[in-house]
C-alpha positions, 0 to 999 in steps of 0.5 A: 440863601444857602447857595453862597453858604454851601459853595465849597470856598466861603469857608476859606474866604472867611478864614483868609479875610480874617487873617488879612493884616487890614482886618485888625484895623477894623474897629470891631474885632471878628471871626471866621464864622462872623465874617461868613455872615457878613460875606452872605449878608453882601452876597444877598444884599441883607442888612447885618444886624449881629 
């Protein structure tokens, strides 16, 4: 599980994905460090469950 996680631009992908204006529409609000989750939960194909 940790190759997506130590790849040099998830971080980014997270920050940039919050920031993205369609984002807000969501209707649960996140973060950067949540949005990580759910992008490593894609990659993998895991259940998000936080």
């Amino acid at each position: 599980m940790q190759y997506f996680r130590d790849t040099a631009h998830c971080k980014e992908i997270a920050v940039n994905a919050v920031g993205d204006p369609c984002t807000g529409s969501n209707p649960r609000g996140t973060d950067a460090d949540n949005m990580l989750k759910a992008l490593t939960c894609a990659y993998y194909g895991e259940d998000v469950t936080f």
